[in-house]
C-alpha positions as CSV (number, residue, x, y, z in Angstrom):
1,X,-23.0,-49.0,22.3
2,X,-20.5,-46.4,24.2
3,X,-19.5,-49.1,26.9
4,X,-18.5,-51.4,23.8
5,X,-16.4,-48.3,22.9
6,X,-15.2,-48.0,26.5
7,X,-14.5,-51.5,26.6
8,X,-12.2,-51.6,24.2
9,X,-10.0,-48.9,25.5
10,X,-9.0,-50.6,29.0
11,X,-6.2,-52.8,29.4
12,X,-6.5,-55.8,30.2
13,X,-5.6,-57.4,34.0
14,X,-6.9,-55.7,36.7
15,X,-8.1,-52.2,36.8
16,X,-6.9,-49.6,38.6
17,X,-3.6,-51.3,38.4
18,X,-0.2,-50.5,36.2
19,X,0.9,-53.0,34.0
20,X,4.3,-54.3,34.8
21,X,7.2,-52.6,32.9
22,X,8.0,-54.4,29.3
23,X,7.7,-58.5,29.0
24,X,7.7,-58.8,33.3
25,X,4.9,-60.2,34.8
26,X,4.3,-60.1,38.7
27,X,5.7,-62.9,41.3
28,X,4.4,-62.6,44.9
29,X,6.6,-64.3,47.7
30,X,6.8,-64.1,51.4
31,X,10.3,-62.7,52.6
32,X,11.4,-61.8,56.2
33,X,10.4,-58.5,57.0
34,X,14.4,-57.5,57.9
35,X,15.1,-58.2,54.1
36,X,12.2,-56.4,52.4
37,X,13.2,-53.5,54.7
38,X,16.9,-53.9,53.4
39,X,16.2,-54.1,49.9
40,X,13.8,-51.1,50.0
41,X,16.6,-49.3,51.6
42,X,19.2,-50.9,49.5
43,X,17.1,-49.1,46.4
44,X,16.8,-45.6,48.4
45,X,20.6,-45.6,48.9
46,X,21.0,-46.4,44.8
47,X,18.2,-45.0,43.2
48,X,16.7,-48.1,42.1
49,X,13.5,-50.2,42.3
50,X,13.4,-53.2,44.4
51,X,11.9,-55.0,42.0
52,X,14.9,-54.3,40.2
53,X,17.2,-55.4,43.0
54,X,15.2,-58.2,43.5
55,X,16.1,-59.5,39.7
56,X,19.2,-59.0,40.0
57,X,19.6,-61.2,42.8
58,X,17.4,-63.6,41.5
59,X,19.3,-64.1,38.4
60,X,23.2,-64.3,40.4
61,X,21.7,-67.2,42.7
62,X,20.3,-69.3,39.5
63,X,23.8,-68.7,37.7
64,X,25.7,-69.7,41.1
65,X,23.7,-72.5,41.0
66,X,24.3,-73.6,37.5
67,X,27.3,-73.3,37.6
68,X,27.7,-75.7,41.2
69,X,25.8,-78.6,38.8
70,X,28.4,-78.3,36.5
71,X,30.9,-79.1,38.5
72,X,29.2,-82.2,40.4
């Protein structure tokens, strides 16, 4: 009965492991190792994740590239 108890209490996913922040789940790729060390530094230099960096960037390209279908 007290591991039915315990059970309940854990998270699901894996454990040992911190959930992603909010409504983000995690996306593995493979990247040159020149640009993961540039983004890590990249968040050094502003104080932010490079997760966070990684977004961002994410999100410009697919609006670049929107907005290039639009106007072919």
């Amino acid at each position: 009965m007290v591991r039915k108890s315990i059970e309940k209490n854990i998270a699901p996913g894996r454990p040992g492991r911190k959930p992603p922040p909010g409504d983000r789940r995690q996306f593995l790729l493979t990247m040159s190792q020149d640009v993961i060390k540039a983004v890590k530094q990249a968040g050094l230099e502003d104080d932010r994740p490079a997760w966070e960096i990684m977004e961002e960037a994410a999100k410009d390209w697919l609006e670049r590239r929107k907005s290039k279908a639009k106007k072919a």
